[in-house]
C-alpha positions in Angstrom: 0.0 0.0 0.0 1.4 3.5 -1.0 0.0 6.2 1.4 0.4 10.0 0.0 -0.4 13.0 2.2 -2.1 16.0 0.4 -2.1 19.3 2.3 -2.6 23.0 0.9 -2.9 26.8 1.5 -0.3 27.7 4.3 -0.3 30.8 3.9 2.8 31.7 5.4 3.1 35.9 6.0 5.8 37.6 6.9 6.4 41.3 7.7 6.4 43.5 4.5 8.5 47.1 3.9 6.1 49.4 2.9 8.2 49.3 -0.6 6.8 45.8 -1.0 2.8 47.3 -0.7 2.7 48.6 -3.8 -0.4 47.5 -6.5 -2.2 44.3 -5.8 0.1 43.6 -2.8 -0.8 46.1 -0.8 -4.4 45.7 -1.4 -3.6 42.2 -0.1 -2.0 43.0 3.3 -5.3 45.1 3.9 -7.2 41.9 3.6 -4.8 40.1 5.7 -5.1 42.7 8.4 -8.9 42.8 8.0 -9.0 39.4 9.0 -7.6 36.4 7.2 -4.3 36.9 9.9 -6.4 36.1 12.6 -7.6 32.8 10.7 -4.2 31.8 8.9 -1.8 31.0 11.9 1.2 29.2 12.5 0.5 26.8 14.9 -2.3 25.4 13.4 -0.1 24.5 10.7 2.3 22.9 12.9 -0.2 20.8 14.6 -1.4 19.8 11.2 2.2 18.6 10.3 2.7 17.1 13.7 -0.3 15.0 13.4 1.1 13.8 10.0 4.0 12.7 10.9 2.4 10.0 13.3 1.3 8.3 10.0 3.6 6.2 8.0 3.1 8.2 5.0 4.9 7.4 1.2 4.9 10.9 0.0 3.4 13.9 1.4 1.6 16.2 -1.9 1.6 20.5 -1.2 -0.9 21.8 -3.6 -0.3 25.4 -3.5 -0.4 29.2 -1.4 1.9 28.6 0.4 2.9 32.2 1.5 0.8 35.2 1.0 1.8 38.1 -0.4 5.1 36.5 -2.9 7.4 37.9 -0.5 11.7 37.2 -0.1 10.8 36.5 3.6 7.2 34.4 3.3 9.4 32.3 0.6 12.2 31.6 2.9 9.6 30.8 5.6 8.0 28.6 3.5 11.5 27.0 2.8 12.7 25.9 6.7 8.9 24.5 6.7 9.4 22.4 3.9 12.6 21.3 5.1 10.9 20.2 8.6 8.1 18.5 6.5 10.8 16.4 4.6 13.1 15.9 2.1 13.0 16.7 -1.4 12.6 13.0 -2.9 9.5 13.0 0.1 7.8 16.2 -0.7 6.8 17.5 -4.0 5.0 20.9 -4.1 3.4 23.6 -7.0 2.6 26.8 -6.6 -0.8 28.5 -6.4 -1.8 32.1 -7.1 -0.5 33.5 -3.8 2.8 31.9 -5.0 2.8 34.0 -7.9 0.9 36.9 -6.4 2.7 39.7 -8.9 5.0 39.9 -12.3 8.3 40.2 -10.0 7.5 37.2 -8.3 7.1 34.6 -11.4 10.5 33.3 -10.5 10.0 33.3 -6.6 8.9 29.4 -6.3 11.6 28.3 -8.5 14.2 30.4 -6.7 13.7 28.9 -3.3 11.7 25.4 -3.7 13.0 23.8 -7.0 14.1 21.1 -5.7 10.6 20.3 -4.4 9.0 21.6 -7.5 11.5 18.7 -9.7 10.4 15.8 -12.0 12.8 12.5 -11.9 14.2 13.2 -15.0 16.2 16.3 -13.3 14.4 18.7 -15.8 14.4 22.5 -15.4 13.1 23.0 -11.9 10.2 24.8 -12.2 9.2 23.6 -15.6 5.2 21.8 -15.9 4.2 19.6 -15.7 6.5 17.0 -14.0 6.4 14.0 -13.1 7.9 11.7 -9.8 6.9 8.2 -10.2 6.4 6.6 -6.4 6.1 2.7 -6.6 2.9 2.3 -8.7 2.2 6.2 -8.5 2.6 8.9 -10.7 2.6 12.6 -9.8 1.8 14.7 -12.6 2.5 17.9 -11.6 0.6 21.2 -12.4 1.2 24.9 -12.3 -1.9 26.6 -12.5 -0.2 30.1 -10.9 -0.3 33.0 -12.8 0.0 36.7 -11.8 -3.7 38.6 -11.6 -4.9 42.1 -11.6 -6.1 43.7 -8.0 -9.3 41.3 -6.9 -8.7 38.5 -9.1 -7.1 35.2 -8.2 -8.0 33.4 -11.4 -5.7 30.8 -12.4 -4.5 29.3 -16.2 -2.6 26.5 -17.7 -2.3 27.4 -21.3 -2.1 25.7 -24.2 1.3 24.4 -24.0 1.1 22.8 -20.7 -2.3 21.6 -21.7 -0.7 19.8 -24.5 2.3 18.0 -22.5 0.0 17.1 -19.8 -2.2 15.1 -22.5 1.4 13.2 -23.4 2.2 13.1 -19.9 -0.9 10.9 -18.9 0.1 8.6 -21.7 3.3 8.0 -21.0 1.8 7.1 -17.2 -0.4 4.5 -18.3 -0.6 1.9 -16.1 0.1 3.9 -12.9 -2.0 5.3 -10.7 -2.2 8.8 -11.9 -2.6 11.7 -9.9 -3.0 14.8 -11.0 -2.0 18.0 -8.6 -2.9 21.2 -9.7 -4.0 24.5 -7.5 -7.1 25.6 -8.9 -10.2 23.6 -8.5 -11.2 21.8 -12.1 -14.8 23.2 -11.8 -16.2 25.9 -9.7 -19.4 27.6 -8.8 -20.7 30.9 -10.9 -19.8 32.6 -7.4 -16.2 31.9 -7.7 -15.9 33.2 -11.0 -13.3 35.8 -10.1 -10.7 33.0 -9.0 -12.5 30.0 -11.4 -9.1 28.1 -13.5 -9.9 30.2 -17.1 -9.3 27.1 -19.0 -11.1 24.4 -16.9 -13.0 23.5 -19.8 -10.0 22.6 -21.6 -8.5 20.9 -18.4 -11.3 18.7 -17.9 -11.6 17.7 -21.6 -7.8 16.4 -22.0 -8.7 13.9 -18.5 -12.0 13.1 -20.6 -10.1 11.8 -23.2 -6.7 10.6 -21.6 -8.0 10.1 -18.2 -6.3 9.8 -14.4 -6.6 8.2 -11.4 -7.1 11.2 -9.2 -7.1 14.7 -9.3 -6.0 16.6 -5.9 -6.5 20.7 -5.7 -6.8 23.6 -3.1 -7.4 27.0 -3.3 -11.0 27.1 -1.7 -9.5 26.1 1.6 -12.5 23.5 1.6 -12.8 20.1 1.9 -14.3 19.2 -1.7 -15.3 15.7 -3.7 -16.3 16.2 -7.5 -16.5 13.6 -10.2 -14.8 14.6 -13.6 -15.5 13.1 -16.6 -13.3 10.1 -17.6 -12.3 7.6 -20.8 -13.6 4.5 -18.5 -15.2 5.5 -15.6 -15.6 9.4 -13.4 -12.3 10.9 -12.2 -12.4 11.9 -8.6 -11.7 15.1 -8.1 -10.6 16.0 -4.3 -9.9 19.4 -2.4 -8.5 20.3 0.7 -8.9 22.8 3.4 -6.3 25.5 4.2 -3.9 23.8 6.5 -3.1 26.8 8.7 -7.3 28.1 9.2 -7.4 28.2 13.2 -10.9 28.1 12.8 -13.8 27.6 10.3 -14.6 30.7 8.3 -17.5 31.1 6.3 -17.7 28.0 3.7 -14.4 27.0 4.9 -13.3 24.3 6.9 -10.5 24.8 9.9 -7.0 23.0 9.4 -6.8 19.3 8.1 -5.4 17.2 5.2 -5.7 14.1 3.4 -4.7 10.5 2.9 -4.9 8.6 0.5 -4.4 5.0 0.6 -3.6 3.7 -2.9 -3.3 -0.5 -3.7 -3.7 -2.3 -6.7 -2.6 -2.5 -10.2 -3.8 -1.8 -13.6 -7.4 -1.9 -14.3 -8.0 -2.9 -10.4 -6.8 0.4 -8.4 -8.3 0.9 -4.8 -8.0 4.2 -3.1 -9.5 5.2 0.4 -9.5 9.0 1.3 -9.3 9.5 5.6 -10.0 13.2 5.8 -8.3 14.8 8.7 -9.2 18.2 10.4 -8.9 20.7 13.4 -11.5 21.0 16.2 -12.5 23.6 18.2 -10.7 22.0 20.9 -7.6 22.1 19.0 -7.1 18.5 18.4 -6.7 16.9 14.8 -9.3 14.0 14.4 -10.6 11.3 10.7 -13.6 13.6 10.0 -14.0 11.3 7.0 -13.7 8.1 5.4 -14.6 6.7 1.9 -13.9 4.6 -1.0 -12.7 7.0 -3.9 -11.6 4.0 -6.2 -12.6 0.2 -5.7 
């Protein structure tokens, strides 16, 4: 049995100059400050990756934001938590839209996590997709992460890496394929301002070359969809913000998932055990289901 870990949206903020808060960033730390710093916090996280760790867990999945504002110091936080979390060959990580909050920052992810953000074949670090086979695994790695205007936090893959992730999913035939991207493949009308543009086109290359599993964040919610697929529906699975203290609105407090993948070809099983923070503080299964059998 391969067990993978999927966590998302740290969050991570550090203390800007007022030269950062310029444009969208500033805007940003306003929101912060009006109240998503009293939500986002630090020892959530760490209780989150404590309670990991008492699982004996293959390969542990990041799925994006996780700093704030695309700042030299929220990078470089993110970094020594990474580090704790585990190695490079343990961890593998892509960036989501707070990753790549402005233009300056496109390089920031790249510059301080590539060797998380790596394929096996040693390609360009920050180059998607990649992949990291695991055992009977695939990751196929995603970068939905592009800079937005002020109140936007859309997301896009483009044709190009729409195009290698179709050859991608072929050349992982036979593996269970998981897909990690940021941006949820389908959201509601009332998310239109941070929907993934090019969903449509996203869903349509699993329709026809299909995958095992599809793991996103961004909503900072736990989620369960079913995509299209060649054979049979694609599960589609978000996850809360790992840092959220407390519940907020449609959002669910801290937590993260397992997944526990057996099988082979044509005859995959997969269980999801949903983690999350209570109000007491303590991490507990809040779920448990049968995603492939």
């Amino acid at each position: 049995m391969f067990v993978l870990a999927h966590l998302s949206d740290l969050h991570l903020a550090a203390q800007p100059r007022l030269a950062d808060l310029a444009g969208k960033r500033g805007l940003g730390f306003i929101n912060w400050h009006r109240g998503r710093k009293n939500i986002h916090k630090v020892e959530a996280l760490d209780a989150v990756a404590a309670d990991l760790k008492t699982f004996d867990v293959g390969h542990i999945a990041v799925t994006g934001d996780l700093v704030n504002l695309s700042l030299p110091g929220e990078y470089q936080l993110a970094r020594r938590w990474l580090e704790a979390l585990g190695p490079p060959s343990d961890v593998t990580v892509i960036p989501g839209n707070h990753d790549i909050y402005v233009p300056q920052a496109l390089q920031g992810p790249s510059a301080f996590w590539s060797d998380y953000m790596r394929g096996d074949d040693s390609g360009e670090p920050g180059s998607f997709p990649f992949v990291r086979r695991r055992g009977g695994v695939a990751l196929i790695a995603l970068s939905s992460a592009v800079p937005t205007g002020p109140f936007l936090a859309t997301g896009r893959l483009g044709e190009n890496q729409l195009a290698r992730f179709a050859a991608a999913l072929d050349r992982a035939r036979g593996l269970f394929r998981i897909v990690l991207i940021h941006h949820p493949p389908a959201s509601p009308a009332r998310r239109y301002l941070r929907r993934l543009t090019d969903a449509d086109e996203f869903r349509k290359v699993l329709a026809e070359r299909g995958a095992e599993l599809v793991l996103h964040g961004h909503d900072h919610c736990r989620s369960l969809v079913r995509l299209d697929g060649p054979e049979r529906p694609i599960p589609a699975l978000g996850a809360p913000s790992a840092s959220a203290r407390v519940p907020h609105h449609d959002e669910n407090a801290a937590g993260y998932n397992l997944l526990r993948i057996e099988g082979e070809a044509g005859a995959w099983r997969c269980e999801l055990v949903a983690r999350e923070r209570g109000a007491d503080g303590v991490i507990r299964e809040v779920d448990r289901q049968m995603l492939r059998e």
